[in-house]
N, CA, C and O of each residue as an XYZ file, in Angstrom:
392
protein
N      -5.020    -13.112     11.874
C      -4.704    -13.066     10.451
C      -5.562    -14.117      9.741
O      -5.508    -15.299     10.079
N      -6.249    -13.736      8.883
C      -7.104    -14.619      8.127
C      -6.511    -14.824      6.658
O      -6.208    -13.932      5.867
N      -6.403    -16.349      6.457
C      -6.164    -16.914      5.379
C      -6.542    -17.658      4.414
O      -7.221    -18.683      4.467
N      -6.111    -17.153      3.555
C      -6.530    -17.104      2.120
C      -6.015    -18.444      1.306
O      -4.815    -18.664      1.471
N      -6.826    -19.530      0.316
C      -6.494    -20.324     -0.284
C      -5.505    -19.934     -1.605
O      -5.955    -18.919     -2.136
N      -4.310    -20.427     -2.284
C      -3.931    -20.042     -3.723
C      -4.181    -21.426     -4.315
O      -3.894    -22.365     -3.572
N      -4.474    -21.602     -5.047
C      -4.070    -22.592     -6.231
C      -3.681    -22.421     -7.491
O      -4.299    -21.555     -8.110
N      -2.383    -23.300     -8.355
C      -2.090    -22.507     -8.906
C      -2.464    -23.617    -10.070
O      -2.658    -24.824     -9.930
N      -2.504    -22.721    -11.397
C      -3.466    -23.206    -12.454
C      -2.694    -23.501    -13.383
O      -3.247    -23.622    -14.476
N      -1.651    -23.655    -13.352
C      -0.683    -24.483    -14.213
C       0.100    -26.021    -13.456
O       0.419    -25.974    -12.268
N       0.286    -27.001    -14.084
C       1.217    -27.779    -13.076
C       2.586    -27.894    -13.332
O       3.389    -28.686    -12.839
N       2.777    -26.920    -14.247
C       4.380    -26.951    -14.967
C       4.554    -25.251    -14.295
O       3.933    -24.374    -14.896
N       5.139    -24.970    -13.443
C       5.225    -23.777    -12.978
C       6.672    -22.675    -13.626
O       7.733    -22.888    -13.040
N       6.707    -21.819    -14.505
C       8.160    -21.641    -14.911
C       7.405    -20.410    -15.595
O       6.258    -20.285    -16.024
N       8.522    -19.536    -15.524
C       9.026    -18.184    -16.056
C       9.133    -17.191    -15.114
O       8.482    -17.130    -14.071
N      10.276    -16.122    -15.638
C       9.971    -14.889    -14.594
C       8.585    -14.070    -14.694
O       8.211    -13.571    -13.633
N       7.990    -13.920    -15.525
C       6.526    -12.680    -15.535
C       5.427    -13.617    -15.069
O       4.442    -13.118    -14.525
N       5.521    -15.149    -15.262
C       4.297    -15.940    -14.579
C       4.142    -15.960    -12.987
O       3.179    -15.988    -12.220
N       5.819    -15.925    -12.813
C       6.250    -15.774    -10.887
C       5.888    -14.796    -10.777
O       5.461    -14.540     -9.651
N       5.835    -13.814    -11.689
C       6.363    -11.742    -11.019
C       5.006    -11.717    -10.683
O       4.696    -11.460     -9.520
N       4.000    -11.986    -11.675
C       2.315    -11.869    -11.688
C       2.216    -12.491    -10.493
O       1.528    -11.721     -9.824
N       2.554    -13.639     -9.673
C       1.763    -14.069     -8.682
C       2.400    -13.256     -7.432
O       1.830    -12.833     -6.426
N       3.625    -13.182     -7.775
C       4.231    -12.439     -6.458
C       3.366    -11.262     -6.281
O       2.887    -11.088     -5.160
N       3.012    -10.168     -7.518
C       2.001     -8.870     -7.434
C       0.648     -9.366     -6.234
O       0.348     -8.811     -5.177
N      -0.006    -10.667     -6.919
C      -0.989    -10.738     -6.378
C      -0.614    -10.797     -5.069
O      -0.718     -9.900     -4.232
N      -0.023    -12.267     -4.882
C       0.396    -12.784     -3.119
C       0.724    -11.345     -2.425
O      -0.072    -11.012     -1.547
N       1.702    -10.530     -2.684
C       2.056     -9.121     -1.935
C       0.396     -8.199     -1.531
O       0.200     -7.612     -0.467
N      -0.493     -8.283     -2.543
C      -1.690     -7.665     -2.264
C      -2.329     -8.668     -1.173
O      -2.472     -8.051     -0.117
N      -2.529     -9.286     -1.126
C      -2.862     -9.918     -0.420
C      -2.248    -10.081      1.317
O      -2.916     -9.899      2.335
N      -0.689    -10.501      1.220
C      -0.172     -9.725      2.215
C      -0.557     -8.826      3.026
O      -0.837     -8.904      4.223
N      -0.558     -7.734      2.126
C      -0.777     -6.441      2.359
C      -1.848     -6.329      2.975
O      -1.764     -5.785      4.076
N      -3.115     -6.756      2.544
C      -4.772     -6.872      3.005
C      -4.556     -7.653      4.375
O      -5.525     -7.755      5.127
N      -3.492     -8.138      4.690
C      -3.406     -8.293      6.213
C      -3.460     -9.995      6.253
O      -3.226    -10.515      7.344
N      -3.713    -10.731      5.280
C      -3.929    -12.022      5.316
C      -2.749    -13.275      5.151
O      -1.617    -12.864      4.898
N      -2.848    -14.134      5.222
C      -1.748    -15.406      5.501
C      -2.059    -16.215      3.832
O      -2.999    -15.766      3.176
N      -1.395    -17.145      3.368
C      -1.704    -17.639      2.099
C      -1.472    -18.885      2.235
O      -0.344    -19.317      2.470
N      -2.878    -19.877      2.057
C      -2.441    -21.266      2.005
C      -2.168    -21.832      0.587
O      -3.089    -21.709     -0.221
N      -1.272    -22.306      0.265
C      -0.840    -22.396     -1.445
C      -1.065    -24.085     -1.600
O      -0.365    -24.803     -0.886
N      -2.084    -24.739     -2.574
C      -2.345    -25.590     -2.965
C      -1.422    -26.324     -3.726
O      -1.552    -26.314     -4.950
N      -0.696    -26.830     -3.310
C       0.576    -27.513     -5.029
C       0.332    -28.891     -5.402
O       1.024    -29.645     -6.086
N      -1.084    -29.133     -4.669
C      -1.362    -30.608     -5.185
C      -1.414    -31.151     -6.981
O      -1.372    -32.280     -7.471
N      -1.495    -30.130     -7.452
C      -1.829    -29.892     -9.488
C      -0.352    -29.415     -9.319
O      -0.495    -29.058    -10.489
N       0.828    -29.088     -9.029
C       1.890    -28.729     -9.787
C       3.544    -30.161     -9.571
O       4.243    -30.544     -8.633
N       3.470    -30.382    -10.667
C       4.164    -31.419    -11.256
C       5.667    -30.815    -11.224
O       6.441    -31.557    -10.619
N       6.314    -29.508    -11.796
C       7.481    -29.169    -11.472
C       7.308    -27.577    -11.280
O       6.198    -27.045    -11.245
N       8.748    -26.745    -11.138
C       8.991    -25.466    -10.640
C      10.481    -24.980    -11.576
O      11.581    -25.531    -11.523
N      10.208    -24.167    -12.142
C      11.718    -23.878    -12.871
C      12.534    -23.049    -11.542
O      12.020    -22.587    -10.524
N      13.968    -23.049    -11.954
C      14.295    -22.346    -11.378
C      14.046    -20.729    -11.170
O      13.952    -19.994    -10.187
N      13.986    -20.550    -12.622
C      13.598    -18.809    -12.543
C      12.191    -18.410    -11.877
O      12.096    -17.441    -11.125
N      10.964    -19.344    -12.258
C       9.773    -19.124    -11.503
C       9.796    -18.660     -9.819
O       9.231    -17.806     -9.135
N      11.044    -20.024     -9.546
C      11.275    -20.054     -8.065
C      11.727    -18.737     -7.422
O      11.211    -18.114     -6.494
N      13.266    -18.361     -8.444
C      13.696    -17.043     -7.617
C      12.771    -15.802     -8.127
O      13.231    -14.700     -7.828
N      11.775    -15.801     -8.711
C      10.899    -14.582     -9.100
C      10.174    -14.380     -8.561
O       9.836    -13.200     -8.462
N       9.345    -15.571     -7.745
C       8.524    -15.521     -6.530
C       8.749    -15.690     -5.182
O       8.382    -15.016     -4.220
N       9.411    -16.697     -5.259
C       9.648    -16.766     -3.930
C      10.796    -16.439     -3.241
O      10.820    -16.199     -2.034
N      11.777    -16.423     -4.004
C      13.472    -15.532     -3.873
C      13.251    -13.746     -3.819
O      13.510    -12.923     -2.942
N      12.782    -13.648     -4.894
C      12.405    -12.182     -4.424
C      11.520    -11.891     -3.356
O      11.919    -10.976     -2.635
N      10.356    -12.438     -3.021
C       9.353    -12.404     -1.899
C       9.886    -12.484     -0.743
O       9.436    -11.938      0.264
N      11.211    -13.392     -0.819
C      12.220    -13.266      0.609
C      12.752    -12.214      0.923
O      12.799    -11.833      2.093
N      13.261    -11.541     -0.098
C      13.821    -10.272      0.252
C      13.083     -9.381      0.644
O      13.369     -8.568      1.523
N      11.973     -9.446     -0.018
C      10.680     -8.122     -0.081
C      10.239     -8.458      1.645
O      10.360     -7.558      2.475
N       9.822     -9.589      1.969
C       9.295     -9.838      3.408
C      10.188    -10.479      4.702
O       9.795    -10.602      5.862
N      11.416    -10.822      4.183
C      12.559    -11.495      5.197
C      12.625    -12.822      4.806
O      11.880    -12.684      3.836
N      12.831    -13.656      4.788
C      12.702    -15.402      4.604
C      11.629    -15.904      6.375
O      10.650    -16.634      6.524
N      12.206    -15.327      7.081
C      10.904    -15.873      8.089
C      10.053    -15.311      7.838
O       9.165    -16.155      7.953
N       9.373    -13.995      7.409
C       8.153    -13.695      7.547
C       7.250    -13.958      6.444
O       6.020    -13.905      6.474
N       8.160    -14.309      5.262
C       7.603    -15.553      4.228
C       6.873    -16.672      4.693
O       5.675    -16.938      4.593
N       8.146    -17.491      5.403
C       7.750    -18.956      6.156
C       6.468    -18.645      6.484
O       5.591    -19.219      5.837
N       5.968    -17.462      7.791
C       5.258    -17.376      8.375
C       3.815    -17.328      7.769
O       2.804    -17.888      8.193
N       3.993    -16.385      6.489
C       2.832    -16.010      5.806
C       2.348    -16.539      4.631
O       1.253    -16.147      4.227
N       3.044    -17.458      3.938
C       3.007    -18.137      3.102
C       3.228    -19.732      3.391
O       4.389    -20.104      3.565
N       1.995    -20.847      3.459
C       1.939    -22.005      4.279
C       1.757    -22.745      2.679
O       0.898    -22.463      1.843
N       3.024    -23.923      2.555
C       2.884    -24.527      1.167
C       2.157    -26.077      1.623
O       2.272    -26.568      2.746
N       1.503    -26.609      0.639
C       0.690    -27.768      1.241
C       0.970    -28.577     -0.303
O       1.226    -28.087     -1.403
N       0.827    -29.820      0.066
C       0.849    -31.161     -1.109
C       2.276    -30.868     -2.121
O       2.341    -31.169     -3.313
N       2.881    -30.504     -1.677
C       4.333    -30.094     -2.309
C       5.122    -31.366     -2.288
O       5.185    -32.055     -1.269
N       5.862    -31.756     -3.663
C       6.957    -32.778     -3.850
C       7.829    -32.301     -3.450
O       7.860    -31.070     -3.433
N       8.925    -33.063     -2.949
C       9.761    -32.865     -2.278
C      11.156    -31.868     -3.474
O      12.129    -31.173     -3.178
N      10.643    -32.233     -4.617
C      11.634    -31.592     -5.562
C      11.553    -30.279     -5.895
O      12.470    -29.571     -6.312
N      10.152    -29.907     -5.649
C       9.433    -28.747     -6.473
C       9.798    -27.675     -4.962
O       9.959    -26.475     -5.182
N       9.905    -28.168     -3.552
C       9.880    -27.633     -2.460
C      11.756    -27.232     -2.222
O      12.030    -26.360     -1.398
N      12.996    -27.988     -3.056
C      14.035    -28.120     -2.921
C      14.516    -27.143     -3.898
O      15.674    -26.725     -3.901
N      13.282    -26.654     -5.030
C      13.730    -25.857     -6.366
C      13.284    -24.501     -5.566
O      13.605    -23.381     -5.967
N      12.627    -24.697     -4.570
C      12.171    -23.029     -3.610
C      13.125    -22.543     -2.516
O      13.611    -21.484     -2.118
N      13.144    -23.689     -2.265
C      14.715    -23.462     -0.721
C      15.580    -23.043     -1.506
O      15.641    -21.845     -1.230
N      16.541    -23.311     -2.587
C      17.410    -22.861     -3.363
C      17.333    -21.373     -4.144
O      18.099    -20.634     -4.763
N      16.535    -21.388     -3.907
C      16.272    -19.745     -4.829
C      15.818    -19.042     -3.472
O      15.764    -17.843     -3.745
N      15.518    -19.200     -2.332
C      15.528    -18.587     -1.320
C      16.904    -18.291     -0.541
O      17.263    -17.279      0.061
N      17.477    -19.378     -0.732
C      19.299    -19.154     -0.360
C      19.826    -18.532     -1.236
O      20.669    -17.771     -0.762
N      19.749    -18.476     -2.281
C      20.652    -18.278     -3.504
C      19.919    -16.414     -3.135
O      20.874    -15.637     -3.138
N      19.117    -15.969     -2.968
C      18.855    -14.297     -2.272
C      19.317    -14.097     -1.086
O      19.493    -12.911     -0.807
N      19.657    -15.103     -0.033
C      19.840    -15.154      1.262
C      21.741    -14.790      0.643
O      22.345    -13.750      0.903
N      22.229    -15.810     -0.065
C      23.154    -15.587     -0.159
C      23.888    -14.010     -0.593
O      24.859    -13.450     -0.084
N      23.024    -13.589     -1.702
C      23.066    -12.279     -2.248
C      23.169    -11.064     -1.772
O      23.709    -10.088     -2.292
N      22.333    -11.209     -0.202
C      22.718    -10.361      0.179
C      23.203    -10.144      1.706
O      22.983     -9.154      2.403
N      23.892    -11.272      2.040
C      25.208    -11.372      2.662
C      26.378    -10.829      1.892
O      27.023     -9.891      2.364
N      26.735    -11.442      0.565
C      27.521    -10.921      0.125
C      27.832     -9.234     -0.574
O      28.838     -8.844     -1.166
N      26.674     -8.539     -0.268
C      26.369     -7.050     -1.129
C      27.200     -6.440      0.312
O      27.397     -5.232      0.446
């Protein structure tokens, strides 16, 4: 599996259609068979909604491990990485309970 750099070009990361847009891309990419190394050295915070739009939904769409697996986060604050675990549970949770 060959992988691919992201960086992302805002350092204030927030909204659902700014997440939905990257999730489109990251999934193509996926798809093309490749792994994603995600740069967060430039991002300063993460809203919550950004979080569950990309990466909460991306759990569901690919499992939460095969996320882990394919999506490798690098230079991440520990806050901005705690606003992603939470919106990954908070889908984990969702659909335990359905």
């Amino acid at each position: 599996m060959k992988c691919k750099t992201y960086k992302f070009a805002k350092s204030c990361l927030s909204s659902r259609p700014y997440g939905a847009s990257i999730r489109r891309e990251w999934v193509s990419m996926l798809e093309a068979g490749n792994c994603i190394l995600v740069d967060c050295s430039e991002v300063d915070s993460i809203s919550d909604s950004f979080a569950d739009e990309l990466f909460g939904i991306l759990s569901v769409e690919l499992t939460p491990e095969t996320l882990c697996e394919a999506v490798k986060l690098s230079n991440i604050s520990d806050s901005c990485l705690q606003t992603i675990a939470e919106a990954i549970q908070e889908r984990a949770g969702n659909l335990i309970a359905a």
